[in-house]
matplotlib code that plots the C-alpha trace (Angstrom):
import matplotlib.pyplot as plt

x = [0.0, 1.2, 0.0, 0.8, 0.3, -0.8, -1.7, -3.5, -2.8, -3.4, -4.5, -2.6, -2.9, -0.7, 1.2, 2.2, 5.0, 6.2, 8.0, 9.8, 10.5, 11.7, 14.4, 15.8, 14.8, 12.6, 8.7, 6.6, 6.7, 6.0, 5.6, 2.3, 3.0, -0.2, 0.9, 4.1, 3.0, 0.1, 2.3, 4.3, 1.4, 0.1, 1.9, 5.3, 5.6, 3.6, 5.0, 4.4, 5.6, 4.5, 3.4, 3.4, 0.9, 2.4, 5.4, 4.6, 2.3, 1.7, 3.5, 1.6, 3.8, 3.0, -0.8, -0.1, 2.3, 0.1, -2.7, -4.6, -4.1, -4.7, -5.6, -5.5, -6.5, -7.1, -10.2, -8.3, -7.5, -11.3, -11.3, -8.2, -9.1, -12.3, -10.5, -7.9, -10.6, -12.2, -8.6, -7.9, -11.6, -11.0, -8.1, -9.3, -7.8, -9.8, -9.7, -8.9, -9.7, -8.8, -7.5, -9.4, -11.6, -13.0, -13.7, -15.1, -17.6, -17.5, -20.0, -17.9, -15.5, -18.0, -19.9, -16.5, -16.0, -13.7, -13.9, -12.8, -13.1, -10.7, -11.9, -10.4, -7.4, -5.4, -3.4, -7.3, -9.2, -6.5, -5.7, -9.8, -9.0, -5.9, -8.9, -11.0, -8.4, -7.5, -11.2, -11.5, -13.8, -13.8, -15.9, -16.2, -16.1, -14.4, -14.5, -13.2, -16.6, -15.3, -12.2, -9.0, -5.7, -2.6, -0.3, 2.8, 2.2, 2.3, 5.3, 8.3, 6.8, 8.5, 10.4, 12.2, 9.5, 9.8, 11.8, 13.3, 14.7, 11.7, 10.8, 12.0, 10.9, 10.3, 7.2, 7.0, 3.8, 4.2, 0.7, -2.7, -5.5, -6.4, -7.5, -9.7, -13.1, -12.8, -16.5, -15.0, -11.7, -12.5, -9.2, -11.4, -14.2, -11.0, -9.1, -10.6, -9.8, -7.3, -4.2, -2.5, 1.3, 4.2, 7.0, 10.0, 12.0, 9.5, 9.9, 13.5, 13.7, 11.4, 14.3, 17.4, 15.6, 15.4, 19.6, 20.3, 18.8, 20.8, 18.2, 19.5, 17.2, 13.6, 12.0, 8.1, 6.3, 2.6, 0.9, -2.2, -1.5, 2.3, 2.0, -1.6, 0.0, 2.8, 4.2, 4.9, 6.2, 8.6, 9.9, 10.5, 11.8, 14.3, 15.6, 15.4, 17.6, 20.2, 19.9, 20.5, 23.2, 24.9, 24.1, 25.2, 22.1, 21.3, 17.5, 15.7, 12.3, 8.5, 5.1, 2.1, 0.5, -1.5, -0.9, -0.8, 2.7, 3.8, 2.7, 5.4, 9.3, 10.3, 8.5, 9.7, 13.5, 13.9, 11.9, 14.7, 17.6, 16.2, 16.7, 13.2, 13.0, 9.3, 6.0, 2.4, -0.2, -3.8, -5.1, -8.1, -8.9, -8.2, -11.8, -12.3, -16.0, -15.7, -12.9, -15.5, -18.6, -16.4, -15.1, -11.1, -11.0, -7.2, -7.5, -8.8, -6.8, -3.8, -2.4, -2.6, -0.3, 2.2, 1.9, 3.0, 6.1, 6.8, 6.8, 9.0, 11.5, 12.3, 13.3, 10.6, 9.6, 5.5, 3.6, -0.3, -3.6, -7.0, -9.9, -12.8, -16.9, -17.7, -21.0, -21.6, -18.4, -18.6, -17.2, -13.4, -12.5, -10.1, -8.6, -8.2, -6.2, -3.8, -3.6, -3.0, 0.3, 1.4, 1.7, 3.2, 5.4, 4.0, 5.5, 3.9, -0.3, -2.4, -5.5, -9.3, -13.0, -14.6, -15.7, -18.4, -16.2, -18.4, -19.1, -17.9, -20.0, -19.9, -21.3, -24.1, -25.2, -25.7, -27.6, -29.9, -30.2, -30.5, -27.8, -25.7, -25.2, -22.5, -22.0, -18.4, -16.9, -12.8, -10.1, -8.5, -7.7, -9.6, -13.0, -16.0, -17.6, -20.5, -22.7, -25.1, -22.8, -24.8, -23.3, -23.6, -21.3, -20.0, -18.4, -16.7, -15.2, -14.3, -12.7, -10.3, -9.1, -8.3, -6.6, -4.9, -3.8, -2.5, -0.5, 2.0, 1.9, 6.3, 7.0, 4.8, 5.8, 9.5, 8.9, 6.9, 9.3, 12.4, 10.6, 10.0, 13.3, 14.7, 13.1, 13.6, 15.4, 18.9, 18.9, 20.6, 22.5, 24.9, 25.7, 29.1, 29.7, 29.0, 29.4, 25.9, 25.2, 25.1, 21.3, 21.3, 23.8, 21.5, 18.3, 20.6, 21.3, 18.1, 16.3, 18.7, 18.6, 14.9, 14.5, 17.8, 18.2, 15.0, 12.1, 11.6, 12.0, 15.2, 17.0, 14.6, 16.0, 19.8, 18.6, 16.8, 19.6, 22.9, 20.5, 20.0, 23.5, 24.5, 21.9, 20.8, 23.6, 22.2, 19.2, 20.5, 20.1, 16.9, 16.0, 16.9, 14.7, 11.5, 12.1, 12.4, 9.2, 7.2, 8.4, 5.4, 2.7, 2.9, 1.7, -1.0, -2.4, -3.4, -4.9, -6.7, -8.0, -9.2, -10.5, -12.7, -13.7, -14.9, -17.1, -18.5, -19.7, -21.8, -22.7, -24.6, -25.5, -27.4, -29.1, -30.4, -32.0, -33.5, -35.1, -37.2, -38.1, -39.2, -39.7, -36.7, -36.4, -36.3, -33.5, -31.0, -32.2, -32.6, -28.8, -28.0]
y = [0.0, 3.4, 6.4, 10.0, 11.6, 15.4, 18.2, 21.1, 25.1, 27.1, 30.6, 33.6, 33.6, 34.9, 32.0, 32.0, 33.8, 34.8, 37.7, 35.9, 32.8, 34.4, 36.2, 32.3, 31.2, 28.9, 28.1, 26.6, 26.9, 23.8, 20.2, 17.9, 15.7, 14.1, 12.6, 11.4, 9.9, 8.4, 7.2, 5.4, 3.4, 2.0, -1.0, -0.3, -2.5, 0.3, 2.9, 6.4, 9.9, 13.4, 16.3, 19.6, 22.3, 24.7, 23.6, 22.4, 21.4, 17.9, 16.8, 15.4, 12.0, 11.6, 12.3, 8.8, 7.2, 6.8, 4.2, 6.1, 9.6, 10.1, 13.9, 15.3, 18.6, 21.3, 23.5, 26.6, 24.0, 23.1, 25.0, 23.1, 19.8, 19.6, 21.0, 18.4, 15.6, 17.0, 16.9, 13.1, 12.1, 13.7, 11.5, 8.2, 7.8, 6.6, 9.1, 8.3, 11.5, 12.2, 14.7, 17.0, 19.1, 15.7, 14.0, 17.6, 18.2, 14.5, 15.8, 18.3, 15.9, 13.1, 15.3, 16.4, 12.6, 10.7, 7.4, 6.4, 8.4, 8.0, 9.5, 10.4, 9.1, 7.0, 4.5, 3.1, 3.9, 3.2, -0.5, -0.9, 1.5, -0.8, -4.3, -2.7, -2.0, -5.7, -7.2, -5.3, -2.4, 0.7, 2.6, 3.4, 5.6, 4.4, 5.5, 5.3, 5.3, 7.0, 4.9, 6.9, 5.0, 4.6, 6.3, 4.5, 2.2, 5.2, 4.9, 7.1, 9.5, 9.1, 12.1, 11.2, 11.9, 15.6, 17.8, 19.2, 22.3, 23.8, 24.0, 26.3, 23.8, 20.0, 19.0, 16.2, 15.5, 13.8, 14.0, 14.6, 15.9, 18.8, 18.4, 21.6, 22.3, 25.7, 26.0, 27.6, 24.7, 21.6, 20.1, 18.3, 17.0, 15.6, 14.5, 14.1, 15.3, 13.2, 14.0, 10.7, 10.8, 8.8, 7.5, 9.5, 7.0, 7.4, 10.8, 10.7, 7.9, 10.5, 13.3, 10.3, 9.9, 14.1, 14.1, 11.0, 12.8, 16.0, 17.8, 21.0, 23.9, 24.3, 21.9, 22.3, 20.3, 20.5, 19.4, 21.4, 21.7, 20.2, 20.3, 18.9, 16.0, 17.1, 14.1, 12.5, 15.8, 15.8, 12.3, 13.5, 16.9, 14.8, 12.7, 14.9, 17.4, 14.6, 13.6, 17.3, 17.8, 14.7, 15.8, 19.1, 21.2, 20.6, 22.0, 24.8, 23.8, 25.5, 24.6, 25.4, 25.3, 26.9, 29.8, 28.0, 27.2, 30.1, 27.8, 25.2, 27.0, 23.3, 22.6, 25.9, 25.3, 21.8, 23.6, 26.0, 23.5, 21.5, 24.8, 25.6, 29.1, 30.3, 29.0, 29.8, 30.4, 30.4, 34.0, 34.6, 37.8, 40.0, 39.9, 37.7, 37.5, 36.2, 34.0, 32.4, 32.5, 30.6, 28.2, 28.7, 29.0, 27.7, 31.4, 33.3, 31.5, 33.7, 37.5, 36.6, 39.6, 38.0, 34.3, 36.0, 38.4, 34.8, 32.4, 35.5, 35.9, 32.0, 32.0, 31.4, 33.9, 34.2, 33.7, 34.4, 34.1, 36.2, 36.1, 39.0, 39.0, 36.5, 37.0, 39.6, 41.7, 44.8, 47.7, 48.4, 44.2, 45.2, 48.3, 46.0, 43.7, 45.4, 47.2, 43.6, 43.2, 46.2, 45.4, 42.2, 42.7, 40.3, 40.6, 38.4, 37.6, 36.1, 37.2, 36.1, 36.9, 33.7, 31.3, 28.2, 25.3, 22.4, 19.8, 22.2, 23.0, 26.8, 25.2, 22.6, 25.6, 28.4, 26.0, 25.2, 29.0, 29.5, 31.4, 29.9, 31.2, 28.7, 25.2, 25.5, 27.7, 28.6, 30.1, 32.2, 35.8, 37.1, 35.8, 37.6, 35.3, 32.6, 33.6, 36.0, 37.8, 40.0, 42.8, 44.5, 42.6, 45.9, 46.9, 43.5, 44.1, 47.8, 47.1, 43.6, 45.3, 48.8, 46.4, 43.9, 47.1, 48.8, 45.6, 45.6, 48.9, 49.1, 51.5, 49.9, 46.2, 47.2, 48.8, 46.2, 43.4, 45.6, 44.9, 41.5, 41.0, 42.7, 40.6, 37.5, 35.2, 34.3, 31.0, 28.2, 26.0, 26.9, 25.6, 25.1, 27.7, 26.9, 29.8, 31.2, 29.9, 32.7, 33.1, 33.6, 36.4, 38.1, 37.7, 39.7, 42.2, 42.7, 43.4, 45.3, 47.7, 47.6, 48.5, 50.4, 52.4, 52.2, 53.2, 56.0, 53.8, 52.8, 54.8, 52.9, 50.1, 50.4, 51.9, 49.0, 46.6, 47.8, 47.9, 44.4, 43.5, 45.5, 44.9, 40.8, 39.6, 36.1, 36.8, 39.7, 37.0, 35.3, 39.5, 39.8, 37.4, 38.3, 42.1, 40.2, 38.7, 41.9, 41.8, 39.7, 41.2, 44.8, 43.0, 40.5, 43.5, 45.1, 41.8, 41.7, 44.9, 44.5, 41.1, 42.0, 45.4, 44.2, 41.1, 43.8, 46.3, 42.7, 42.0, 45.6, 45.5, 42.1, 43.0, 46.5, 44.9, 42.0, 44.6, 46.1, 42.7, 41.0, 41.9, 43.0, 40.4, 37.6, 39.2, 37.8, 34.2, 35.4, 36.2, 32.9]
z = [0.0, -0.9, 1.5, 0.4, 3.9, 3.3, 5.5, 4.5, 4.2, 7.5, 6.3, 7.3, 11.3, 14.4, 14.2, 10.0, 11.2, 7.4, 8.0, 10.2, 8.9, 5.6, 7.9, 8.6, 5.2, 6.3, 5.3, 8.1, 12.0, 13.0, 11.6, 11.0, 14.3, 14.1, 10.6, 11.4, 14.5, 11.7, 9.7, 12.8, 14.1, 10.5, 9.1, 8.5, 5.3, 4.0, 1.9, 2.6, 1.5, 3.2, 1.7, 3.8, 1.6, 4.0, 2.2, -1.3, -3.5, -4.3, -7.0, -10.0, -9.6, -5.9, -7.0, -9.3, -7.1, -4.4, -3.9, -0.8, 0.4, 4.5, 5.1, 8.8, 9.9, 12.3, 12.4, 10.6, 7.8, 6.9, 3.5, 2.0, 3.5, 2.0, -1.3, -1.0, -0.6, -3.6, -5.7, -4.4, -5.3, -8.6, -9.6, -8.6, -5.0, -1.6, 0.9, 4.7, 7.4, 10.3, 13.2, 15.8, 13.1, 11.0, 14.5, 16.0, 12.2, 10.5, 7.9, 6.3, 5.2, 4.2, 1.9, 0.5, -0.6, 2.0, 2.0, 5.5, 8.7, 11.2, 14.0, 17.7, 18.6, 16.1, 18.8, 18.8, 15.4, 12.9, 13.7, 12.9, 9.7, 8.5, 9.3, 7.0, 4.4, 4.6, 4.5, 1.2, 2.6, 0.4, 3.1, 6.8, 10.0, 12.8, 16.5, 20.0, 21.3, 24.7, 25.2, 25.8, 24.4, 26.7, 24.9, 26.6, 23.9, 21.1, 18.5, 18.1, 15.2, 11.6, 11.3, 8.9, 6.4, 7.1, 4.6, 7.9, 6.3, 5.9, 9.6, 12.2, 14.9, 15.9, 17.7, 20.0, 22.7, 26.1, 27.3, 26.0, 28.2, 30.7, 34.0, 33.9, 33.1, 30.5, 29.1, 25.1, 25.4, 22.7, 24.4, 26.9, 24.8, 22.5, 24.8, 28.2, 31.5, 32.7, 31.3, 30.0, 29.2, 28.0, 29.9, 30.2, 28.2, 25.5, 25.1, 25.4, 22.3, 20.2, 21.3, 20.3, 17.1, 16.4, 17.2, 15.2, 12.2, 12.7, 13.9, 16.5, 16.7, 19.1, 19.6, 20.7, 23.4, 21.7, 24.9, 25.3, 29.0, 30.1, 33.2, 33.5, 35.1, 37.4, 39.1, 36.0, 34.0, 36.8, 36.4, 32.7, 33.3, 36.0, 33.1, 30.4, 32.4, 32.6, 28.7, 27.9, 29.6, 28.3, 24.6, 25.0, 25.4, 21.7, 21.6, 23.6, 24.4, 24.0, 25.1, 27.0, 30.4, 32.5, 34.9, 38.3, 37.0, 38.7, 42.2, 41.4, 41.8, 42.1, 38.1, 36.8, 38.0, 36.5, 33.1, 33.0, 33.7, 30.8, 28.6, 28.1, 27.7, 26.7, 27.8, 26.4, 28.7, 28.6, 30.3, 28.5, 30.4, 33.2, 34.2, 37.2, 36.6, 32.5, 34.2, 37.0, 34.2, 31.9, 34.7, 34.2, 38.1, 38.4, 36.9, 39.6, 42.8, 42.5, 41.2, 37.6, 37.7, 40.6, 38.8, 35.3, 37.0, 38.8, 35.5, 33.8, 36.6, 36.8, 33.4, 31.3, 28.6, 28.4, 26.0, 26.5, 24.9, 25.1, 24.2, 24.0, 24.0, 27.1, 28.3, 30.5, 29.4, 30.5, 27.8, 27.7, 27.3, 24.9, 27.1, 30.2, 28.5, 26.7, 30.1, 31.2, 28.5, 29.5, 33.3, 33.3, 29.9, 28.6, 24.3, 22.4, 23.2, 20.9, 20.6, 19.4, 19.2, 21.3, 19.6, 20.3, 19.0, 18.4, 20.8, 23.5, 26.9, 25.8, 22.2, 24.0, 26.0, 23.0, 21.0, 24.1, 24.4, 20.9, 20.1, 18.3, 14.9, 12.9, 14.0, 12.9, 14.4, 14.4, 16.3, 13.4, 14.8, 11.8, 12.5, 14.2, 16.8, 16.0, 18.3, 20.1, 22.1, 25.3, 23.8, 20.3, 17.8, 16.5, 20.0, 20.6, 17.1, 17.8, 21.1, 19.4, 16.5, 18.3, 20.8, 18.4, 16.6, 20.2, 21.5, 18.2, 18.3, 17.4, 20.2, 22.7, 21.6, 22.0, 25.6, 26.4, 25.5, 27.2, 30.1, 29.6, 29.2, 32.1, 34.4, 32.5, 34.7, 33.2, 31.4, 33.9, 31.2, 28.7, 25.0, 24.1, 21.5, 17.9, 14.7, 13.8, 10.3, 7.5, 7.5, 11.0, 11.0, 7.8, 9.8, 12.5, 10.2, 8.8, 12.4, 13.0, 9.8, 10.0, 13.9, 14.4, 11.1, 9.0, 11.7, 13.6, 17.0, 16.3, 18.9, 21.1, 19.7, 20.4, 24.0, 25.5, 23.5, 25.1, 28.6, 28.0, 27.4, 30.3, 32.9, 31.9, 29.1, 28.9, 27.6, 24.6, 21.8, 22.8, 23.0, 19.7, 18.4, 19.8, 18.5, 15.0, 15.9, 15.4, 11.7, 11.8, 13.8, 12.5, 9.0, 11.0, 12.6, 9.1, 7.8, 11.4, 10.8, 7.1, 7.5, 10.7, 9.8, 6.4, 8.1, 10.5, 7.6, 5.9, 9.1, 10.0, 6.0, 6.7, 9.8, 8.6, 5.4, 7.6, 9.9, 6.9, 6.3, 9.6, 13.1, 15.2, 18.0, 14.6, 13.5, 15.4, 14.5, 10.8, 10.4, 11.9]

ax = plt.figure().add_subplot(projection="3d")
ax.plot(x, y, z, "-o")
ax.set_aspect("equal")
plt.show()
């Protein structure tokens, strides 16, 4: 059997990252995990090959080398998924699905034309996939029906499928699951709330396997929450601080978790002396009351302002996400959190219109209330929300793109990140020193023509650099980077703008020419 493994275009969103990547010369962020990890667990006398759209298109000899074409996808991917089940469909070829967005909406793809949905998790699912295949079967959905896998028996993923060039990071996964109850997160419903994870040995074969090929850049931990389990991230973080050391400190590690990180000294020490040096966390808002309504409590137990100051000073850059239009917002959302940024130094914060994700509480509960206005739903930063907010639409909108626009803001991004970065703890390992590569040194020299020559902030730029060097020097060249990371955001912000601003004006167009048409309190339901 021979499997062309593809994954589908994102669409411009925060994390496309072009303008940075084409500093490093290099395409995608990160790599389709899922796939590889896919391609792992089917049978291994199969044949496969990979195609990353991100990347590439797919060549038209891997369109006729291959004898079944497996398509995974995330929400934001729904509009080439369905394309490339279309394409596949069009040249003869069965069509296997799967990922969170086919298992969250299974009719989008089936009406698209896949043959076989694989649905939840894999470690379960595809074994009854590759039974089917075998028995002759041309069709069929398969599910977990509840059942949660133990993924101590999962595979080390087949990286080597990956055109590794093109990435600027690895991804690996130790655990899936969250043990909280968010009302707008699909990671539970996916997932579950017990957080399941691999053995430490595990992980550390997945991170053998990364060095054998020669890989030696970041490397991303893609758990939704890492720490959701902490004795056993600590039993990892134990070893893998050992293995690290003994290789030489050859990656510097990402992920996410959630802000009672800041409880654990003990977690964020052994983080740091494992070279992780950023960490995503899930803020949502300032507002205590959107935080209780929505049920993030480990939210509301501390200082989110203490507990972010406390994550940065141990050494761990933050990373956050927000969200505006919970009900029962009171005006100003956007205000309070860029406040928020501000106060903490906070550099880099994603940022959204909340959105009902299917199958979610905050989902089961709009439709009961009838409010819900799309089923689908994603998390793009460029789409309005898909439901009846308790305050005008318009406002919401207003209030995200003034903020979005305020946060990369070059002055205030570079005072805001100076900040950051002053209080950043120093890192606690060092790599022996290696020459930069060539197309480091020219992404170098273009952030530094661009923010210390071209702009008008550049003597902001040199100020807050040779402050760094002189007041924290361990941290001046992971500094560096996230200043070249606004290379980025003051493009997004634009498209933000546009593409909101634009949805807003055929939203109000709608609603005006439905209220000549029926009664007002219909109108709501109407647009829906």
């Amino acid at each position: 059997m021979r499997v062309l493994l593809l994954y589908p275009l994102f669409p411009k969103t925060f994390w496309s990252y072009e303008k940075i990547l084409e500093l490093v010369n290099r395409k995608v962020l990160l790599p389709p995990l899922g796939l590889v990890t896919v391609a792992a667990i089917l049978p291994q006398e199969w044949e496969f090959k990979l195609v990353d759209r991100n990347i590439r298109a797919v060549t038209e000899a891997e369109w006729q080398w291959a004898d079944m074409v497996i398509i995974s996808a995330m929400i934001v991917q729904q509009k080439d998924l369905c394309e490339q089940i279309r394409e596949a469909k069009r040249r003869g070829k069965q069509v296997a699905v799967g990922g969170p967005y086919p298992t969250s909406v299974p009719e989008e793809p089936l009406e698209a034309g896949a043959d076989f949905l694989i649905l939840d998790e894999g470690e379960i699912t595809l074994p009854m996939f590759v039974e089917a295949v075998q028995r002759g079967e041309t069709k069929g959905i398969f599910r977990s029906n509840g059942e949660k896998p133990a993924v101590t028996d999962t595979p080390v993923p087949r990286f080597e499928l990956l055109e590794f060039d093109a990435y600027d990071s690895m991804s690996v996964q130790f655990s899936r699951g969250c043990p909280f109850q968010c009302e707008f997160c699909d990671i539970i419903v996916l997932y579950g709330r017990k957080p399941r994870t691999k053995t430490p040995a595990q992980l550390l074969a997945e991170l053998d396997y990364l060095y054998e090929l020669g890989w030696r850049r970041g490397v991303f931990m893609v758990d939704d929450n890492f720490i959701g389990n902490k004795r056993n991230v600590k039993l990892l973080l134990k070893d893998l601080k050992v293995w690290m050391a003994e290789h030489k400190y050859p990656f510097k590690f990402n992920t996410e978790a959630s802000v009672d990180l800041a409880q654990d000294p003990e977690m964020m020490d052994l983080m740091v002396e494992c070279n992780f040096d950023a960490v995503f966390l899930g803020i949502e808002t300032p507002d205590e009351d959107s935080l209780q309504l929505t049920k993030k409590f480990q939210n509301t137990r501390s200082s989110l302002v203490e507990s972010v100051q406390s994550i940065t000073k141990a050494g761990l850059r933050p990373m956050a996400g927000f969200i505006i239009g919970f009900d029962g917002e009171k005006a100003g959302a956007g205000d309070r959190i860029v406040r928020f940024a501000e106060i903490t130094g906070i550099p880099s914060t994603t940022f959204a219109m909340l959105q009902a994700l299917p199958n979610t509480a905050l989902w089961h509960r709009l439709e009961k209330e009838g409010r819900l206005w799309k089923k689908g739903g994603n998390i793009n930063q460029t789409t309005l929300m898909n439901f009846a907010a308790t305050r005008p639409l318009e406002d919401i909108a207003r209030e995200y793109v003034e903020a979005f626009w305020t946060l990369y803001d070059p002055e205030l991004y570079l005072d805001r990140t100076y900040r950051c970065f002053l209080m950043l703890g120093a890192p606690k390992v060092k790599a022996p020193f290696k020459m930069p590569e060539w197309v480091d040194l020219r992404a170098l020299l273009i952030v530094i023509w661009r923010q210390g020559v071209k702009r008008n902030t550049r003597w902001k730029f040199w100020h807050h650099l040779f402050s760094i060097i002189k007041h924290n020097p361990g941290v001046w060249e992971h500094y560096i980077t996230v200043c070249a990371h606004n290379e980025h955001f003051l493009e997004y912000r634009q498209i933000v703008r546009d593409e909101i601003e634009a949805q807003v004006a055929e939203y109000l167009a709608e609603e005006e020419t439905l209220k000549t048409t029926i009664p007002a309190e219909k109108v709501v339901s109407a647009i829906a």
